[in-house]
C-alpha positions in Angstrom: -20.7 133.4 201.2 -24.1 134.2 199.8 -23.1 134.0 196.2 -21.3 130.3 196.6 -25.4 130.1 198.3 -26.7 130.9 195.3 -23.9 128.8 193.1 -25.2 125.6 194.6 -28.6 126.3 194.4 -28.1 126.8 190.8 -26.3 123.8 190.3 -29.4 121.9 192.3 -31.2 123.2 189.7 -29.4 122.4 186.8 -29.4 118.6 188.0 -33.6 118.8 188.6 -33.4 120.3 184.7 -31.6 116.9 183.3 -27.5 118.0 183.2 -26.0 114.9 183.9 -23.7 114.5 186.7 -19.8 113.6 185.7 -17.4 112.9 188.6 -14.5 111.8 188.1 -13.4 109.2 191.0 -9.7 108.5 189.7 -9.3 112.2 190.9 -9.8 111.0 194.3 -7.3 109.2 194.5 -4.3 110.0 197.0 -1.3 111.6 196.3 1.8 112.2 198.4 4.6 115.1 197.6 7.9 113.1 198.8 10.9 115.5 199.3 14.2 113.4 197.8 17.6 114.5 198.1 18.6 112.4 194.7 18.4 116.0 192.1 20.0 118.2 195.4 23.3 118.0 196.8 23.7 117.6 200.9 26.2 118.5 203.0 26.8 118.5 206.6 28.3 121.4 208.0 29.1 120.1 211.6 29.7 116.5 212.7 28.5 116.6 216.2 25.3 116.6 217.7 24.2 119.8 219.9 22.9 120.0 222.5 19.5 122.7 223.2 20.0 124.9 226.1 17.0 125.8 228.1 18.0 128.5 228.6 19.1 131.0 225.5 21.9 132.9 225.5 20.7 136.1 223.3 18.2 138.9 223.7 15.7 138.7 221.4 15.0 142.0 219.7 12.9 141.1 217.0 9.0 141.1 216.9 7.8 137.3 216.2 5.0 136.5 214.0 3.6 132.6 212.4 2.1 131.7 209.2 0.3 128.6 208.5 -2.8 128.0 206.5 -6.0 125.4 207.0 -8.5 124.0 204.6 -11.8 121.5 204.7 -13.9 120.1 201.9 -17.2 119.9 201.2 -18.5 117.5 198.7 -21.1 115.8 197.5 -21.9 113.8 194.2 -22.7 117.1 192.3 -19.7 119.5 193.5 -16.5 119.7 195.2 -15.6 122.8 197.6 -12.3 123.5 199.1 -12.6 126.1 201.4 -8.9 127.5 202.7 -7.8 130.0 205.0 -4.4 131.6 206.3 -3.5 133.8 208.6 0.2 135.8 210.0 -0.1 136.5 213.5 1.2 137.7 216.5 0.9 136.4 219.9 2.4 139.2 221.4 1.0 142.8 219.8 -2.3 141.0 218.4 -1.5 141.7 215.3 -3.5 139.6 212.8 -3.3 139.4 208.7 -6.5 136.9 208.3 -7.5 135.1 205.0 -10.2 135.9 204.8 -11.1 138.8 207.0 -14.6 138.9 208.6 -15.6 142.0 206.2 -14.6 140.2 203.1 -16.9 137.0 204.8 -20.3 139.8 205.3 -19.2 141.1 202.0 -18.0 144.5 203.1 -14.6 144.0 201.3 -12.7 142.5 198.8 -11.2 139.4 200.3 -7.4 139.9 200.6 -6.9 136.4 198.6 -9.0 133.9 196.6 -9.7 131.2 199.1 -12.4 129.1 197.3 -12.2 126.3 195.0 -15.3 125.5 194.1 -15.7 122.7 191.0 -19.6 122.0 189.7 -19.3 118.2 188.7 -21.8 118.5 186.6 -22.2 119.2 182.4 -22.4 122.7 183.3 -23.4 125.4 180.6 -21.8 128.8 180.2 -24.1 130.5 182.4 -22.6 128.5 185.5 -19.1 129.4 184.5 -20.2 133.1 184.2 -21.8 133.3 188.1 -18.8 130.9 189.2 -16.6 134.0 187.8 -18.6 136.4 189.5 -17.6 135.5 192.8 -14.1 137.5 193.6 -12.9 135.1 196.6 -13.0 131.5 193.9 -10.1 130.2 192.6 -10.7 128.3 189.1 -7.5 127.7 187.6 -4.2 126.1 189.1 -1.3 128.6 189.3 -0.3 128.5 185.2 -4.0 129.0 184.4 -5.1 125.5 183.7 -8.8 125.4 184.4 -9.8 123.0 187.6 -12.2 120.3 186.1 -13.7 117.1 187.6 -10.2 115.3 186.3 -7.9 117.0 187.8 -6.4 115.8 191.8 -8.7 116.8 194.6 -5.5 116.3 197.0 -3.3 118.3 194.5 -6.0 121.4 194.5 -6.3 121.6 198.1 -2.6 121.6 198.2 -1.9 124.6 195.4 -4.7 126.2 197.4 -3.1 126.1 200.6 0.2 126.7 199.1 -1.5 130.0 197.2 -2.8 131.4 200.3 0.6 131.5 201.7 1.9 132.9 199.0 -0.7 135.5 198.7 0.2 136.1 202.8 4.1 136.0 202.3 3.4 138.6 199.6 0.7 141.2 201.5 2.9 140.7 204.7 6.4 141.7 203.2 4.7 145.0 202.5 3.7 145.9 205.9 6.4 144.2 208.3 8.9 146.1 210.1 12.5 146.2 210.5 13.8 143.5 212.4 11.2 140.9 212.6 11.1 137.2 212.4 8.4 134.9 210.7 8.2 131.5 211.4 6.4 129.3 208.2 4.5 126.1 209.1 6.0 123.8 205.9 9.1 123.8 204.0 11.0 126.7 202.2 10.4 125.1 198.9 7.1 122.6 197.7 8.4 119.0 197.3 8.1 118.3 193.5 8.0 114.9 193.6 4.9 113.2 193.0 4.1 109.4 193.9 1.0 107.5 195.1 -1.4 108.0 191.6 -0.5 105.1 189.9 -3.4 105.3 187.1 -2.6 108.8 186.5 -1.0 110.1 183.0 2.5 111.5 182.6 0.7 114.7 180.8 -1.2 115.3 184.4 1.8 114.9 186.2 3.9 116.8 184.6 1.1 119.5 184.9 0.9 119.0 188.5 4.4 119.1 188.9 4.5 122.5 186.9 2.2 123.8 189.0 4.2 123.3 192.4 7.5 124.8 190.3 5.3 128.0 189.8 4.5 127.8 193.2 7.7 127.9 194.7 9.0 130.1 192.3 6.6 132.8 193.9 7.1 131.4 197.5 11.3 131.7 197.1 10.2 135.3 195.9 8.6 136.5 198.3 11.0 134.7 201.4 13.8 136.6 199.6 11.9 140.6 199.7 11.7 139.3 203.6 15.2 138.7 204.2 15.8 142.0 202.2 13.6 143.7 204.8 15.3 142.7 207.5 12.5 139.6 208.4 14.3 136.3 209.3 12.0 133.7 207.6 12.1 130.0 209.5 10.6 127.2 208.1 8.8 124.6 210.2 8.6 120.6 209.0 6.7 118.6 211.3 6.1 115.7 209.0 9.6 113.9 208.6 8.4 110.6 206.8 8.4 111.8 203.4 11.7 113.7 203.5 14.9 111.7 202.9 18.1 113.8 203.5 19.5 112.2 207.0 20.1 108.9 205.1 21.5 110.4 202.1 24.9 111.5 203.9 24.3 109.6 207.0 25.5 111.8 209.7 25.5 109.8 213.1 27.2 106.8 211.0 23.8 104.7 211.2 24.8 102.5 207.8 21.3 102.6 206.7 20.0 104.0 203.3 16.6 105.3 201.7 14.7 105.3 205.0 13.0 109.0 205.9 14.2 111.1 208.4 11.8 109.7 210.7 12.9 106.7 211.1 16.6 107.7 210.8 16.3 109.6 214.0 14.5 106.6 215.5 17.1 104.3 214.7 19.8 107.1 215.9 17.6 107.1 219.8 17.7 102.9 219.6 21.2 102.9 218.7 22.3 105.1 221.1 23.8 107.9 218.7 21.8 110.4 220.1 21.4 111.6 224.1 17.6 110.0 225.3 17.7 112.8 228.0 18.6 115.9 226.6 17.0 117.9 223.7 19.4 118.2 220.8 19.7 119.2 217.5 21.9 117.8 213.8 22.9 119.9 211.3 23.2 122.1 210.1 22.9 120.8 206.8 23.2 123.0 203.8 20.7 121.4 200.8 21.9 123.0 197.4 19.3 123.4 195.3 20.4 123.0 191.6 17.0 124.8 190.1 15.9 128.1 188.5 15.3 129.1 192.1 18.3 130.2 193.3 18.1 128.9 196.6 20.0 127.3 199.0 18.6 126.0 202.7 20.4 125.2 206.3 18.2 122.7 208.1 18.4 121.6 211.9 16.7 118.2 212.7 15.5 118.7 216.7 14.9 115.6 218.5 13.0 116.8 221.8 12.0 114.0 224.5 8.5 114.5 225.9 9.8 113.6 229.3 13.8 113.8 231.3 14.6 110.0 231.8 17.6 108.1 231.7 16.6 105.3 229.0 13.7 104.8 226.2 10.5 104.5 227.6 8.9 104.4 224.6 9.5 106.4 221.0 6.4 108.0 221.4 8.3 109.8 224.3 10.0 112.6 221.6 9.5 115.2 219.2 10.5 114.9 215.7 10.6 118.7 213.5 13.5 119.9 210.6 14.1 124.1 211.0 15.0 125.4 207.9 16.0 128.7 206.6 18.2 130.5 203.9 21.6 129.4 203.7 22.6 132.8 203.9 20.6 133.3 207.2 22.5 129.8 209.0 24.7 132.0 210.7 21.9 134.0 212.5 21.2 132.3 215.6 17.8 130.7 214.5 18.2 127.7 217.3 17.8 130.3 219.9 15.1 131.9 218.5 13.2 128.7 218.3 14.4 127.3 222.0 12.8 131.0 223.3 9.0 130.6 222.0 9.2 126.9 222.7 11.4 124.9 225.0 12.1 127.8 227.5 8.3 128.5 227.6 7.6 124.6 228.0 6.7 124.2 224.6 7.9 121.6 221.8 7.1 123.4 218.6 7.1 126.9 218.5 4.3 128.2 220.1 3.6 131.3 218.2 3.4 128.7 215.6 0.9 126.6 217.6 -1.1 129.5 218.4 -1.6 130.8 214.6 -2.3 126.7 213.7 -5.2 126.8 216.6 -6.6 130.5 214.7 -6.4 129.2 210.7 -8.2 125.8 211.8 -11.0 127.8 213.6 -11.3 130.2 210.6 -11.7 127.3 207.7 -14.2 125.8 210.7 -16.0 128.7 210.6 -16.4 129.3 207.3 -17.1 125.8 206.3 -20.2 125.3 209.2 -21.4 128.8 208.0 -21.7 127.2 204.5 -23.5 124.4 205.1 -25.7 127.0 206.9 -26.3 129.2 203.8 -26.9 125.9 201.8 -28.5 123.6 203.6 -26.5 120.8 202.9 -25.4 118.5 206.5 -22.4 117.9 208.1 -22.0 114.5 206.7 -21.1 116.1 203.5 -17.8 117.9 205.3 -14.4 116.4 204.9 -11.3 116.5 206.1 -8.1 116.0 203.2 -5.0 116.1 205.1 -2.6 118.1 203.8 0.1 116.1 201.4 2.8 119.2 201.6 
């Protein structure tokens, strides 16, 4: 963290000397990635709604581990700094894979994955470039190598960064874990490549963007896929359902509505009735077919959990909205029984191994974010918050 120290300081110093400051406020601007089911086909591979037992039916055998990732920003009118973190854990050995590790933050090691995205927003000369290069843990170029500059999406970089430092995890994790294991992912097997929400922004950058996320997922599928081959049961968590629209598409429960998300689907479904207000259930699976250069296909279970046993709506507030997804080769395995045994059966909604490694990655990217406004003196009022578009 000394070095990015010394980056700002001579970036400070390049403003005192007369380089003129050029930021770019269009890049600001937000952007959502909206998962469509228009270029996929959907089917549903079971018409009824099931209901969650409490209490599951199979021994687990399999050691349980979560990834999930966490970033902040610091900025100010002269730079932009997105620092990210990771980490696979396990609540039950200890077992930690941490991005970064507290050697690589005292410099004692190389850190496991670039974590940094640092951009000067200045007329910066060679020489910054050089010392920005210098530093192993900063990432300066989107996955396909095109440099990060002032223009380009602050809400696209900190998603290809969080997106990279799972990647980098999936990758350095399929090379240690044992036989027999199961990894729960917070986010969705594949990146949503759909891009809305910059209005003022060029077909070139979008199509840029949107190459980037391909590249992406092409690693992410990758790396999911050694997993499976190693015996490691990959489930994917989506806890944001209003940008996904797959319920309406094929309209399961007979609602008669189209081109809402899958949040309100399943809110309609409670109102209406289709679906038990008591009881914790899930839809699907459904089997998304992916026609891509990916080569991969995904079951997905919507879970609709209520907060509280009554006997009628209190309020929607009341329930718990989250997709499961996983290989379509893995539907068979009994993934709702995993999930029902480190959450509902423990009193938990969402998975809490997954709850527990969110907690870690948000105290890491904490930590390392207070530390460098520490090391550069610059105030809290300069930190913010971008919430994560994937």
């Amino acid at each position: 963290m000394k070095y990015l120290a010394e980056i700002v300081r001579n970036i400070r110093e390049g403003i005192i000397e007369g380089l003129r400051v050029s930021v770019k406020e269009s890049s600001r601007k937000p952007i959502e990635l909206v998962e469509e089911a228009s270029p996929v086909q959907v089917e549903f591979y079971s018409e009824k709604v099931q209901e969650l037992q409490r209490q599951s039916s199979i021994k687990l055998d399999k050691e349980i581990y979560a990834l999930d990732s966490s970033s902040r920003v610091v900025e100010t009118p002269y730079m932009f700094t997105c620092i990210g973190a990771g980490s696979v854990f396990n609540r039950f050995t200890g077992f930690a894979l941490d991005v970064p590790s507290l050697l690589s933050i005292m410099g004692l090691e190389e850190p496991l994955c670039k974590h940094i995205v640092l951009i000067p927003e200045i007329e910066y000369s060679q020489r910054f470039t050089e010392l920005i290069s210098s530093v192993k843990s900063i990432i300066q170029s989107n996955p396909n190598n095109i440099p990060y500059t002032s223009e380009y999406n602050k809400n696209i970089i900190l998603a290809e960064l969080r997106a990279s430092i799972e990647n980098c995890l999936l990758e350095n994790f399929s090379k240690i874990v044992k036989d027999r294991a199961v990894l729960f992912v917070d986010g969705p097997t594949l990146y949503p490549e759909k891009i809305v929400g910059a209005v003022s922004t060029s077909r070139e950058m979008l199509e840029l963007y949107t190459n980037s996320i391909r590249t992406l997922n092409n690693q992410r599928a990758m790396f999911i896929k050694k997993l499976l081959v190693n015996n490691t049961l990959v489930i994917n968590i989506v806890k944001r359902l209003h940008r996904s629209y797959y319920l309406s598409t094929i309209d399961p429960l007979d609602l008669k509505i189209g081109g809402c998300s899958d949040e309100t689907y399943l809110t309609t479904a409670l109102i209406a009735g289709k679906i038990p207000s008591e009881k914790p259930v899930a839809i699907g699976p459904l089997i998304i077919r992916q026609q891509s250069e990916y080569s991969v296909n995904r079951a997905m279970w919507y879970l609709v959990i209520p907060r509280r046993i009554h006997s009628y709506i209190e309020g929607l507030g009341n329930y718990v909205f989250y997709r499961v997804e996983t290989l379509e080769d893995c539907f068979r395995e009994p993934v709702l029984e995993i999930i029902i045994q480190d959450s509902i059966q423990i009193g938990s909604f969402l998975p809490l191994t997954l709850l527990v490694v969110d907690r870690r990655v948000k105290k890491i990217s904490s930590s390392i974010t207070t530390y460098f406004l520490y090391l550069t003196g610059l105030t809290s009022e300069a930190t913010e918050h971008y919430i994560s578009i994937l």
